[in-house]
N, C-alpha and C positions, 0 to 999 in steps of 0.2 A: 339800123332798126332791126329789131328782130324779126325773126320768122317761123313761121308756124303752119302746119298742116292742118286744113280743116277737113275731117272727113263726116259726109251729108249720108243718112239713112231716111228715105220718105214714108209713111206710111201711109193708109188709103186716100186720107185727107189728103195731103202733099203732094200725092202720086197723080191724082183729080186735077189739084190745079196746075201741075206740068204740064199736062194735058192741055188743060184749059189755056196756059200763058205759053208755052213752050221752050223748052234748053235757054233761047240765048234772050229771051227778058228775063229769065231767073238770073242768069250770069252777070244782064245790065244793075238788076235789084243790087244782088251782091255786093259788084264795084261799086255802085254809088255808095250802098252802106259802108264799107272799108272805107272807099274815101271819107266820107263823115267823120271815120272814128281817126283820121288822121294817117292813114295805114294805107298799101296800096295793095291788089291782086298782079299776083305776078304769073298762077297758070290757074287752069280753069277746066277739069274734064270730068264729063259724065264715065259711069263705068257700068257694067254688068255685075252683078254678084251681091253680094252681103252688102255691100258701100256702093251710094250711087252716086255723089259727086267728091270730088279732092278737087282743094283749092292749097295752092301756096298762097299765103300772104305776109307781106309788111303791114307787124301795126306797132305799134310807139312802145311798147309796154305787157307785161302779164296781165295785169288791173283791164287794160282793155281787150282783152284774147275772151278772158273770163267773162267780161260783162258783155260781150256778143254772145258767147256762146249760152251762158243765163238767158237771155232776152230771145235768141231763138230756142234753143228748149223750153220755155216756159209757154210759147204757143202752139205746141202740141204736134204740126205738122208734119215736122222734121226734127231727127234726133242729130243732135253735133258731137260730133266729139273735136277736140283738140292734143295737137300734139307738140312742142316747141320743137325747133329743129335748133343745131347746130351746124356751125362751120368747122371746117376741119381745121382752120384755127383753131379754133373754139375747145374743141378736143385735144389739139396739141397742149392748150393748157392747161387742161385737167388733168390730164397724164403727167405733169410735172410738178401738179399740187403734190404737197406731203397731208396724206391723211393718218394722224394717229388711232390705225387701226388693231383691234386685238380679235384675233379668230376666238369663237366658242370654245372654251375648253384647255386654250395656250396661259 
């Protein structure tokens, strides 16, 4: 199953009901939602700075990465991004594609 970085930015709203729920019922929210979308959490941490939580997750699909991260950006609270990970399989393969490339200007 694939894997994907989610990185979480709260803003005043989000920040409020941290507050209000605390770290590890947002974390339960989370998991349960992943599970739903068929997908599991695999790490889970709050952090200091620009980005306030990173999640690894399994979820089945791109189509589904996307449609979490739509449905939580579009309630305003928290900004998602996403990121797909590789394996270093993964990578071994791509290094071994042929891409017919041509530089600028060659």
């Amino acid at each position: 199953m694939p894997k994907f970085l989610l990185k979480a930015s709260y803003n005043t709203d989000g920040t409020k009901g941290l507050l209000k729920d605390g770290g590890t019922s947002r974390k339960a929210l989370v998991q349960k939602l992943i599970k739903g979308l068929g997908g599991k959490v695999e790490a889970f941490y709050y952090a200091f700075g620009e980005t306030d939580v990173f999640v690894i997750v399994d979820l089945p699909d791109n189509v589904t990465a996307a449609a979490y991260g739509l449905v939580v950006n579009a309630v305003g609270a928290v900004r998602i991004s996403t990121t797909p990970l590789l394996t270093p399989e993964e990578v071994d393969e791509a290094c071994k594609k042929t891409v017919p490339y041509t530089p600028p200007g060659k």
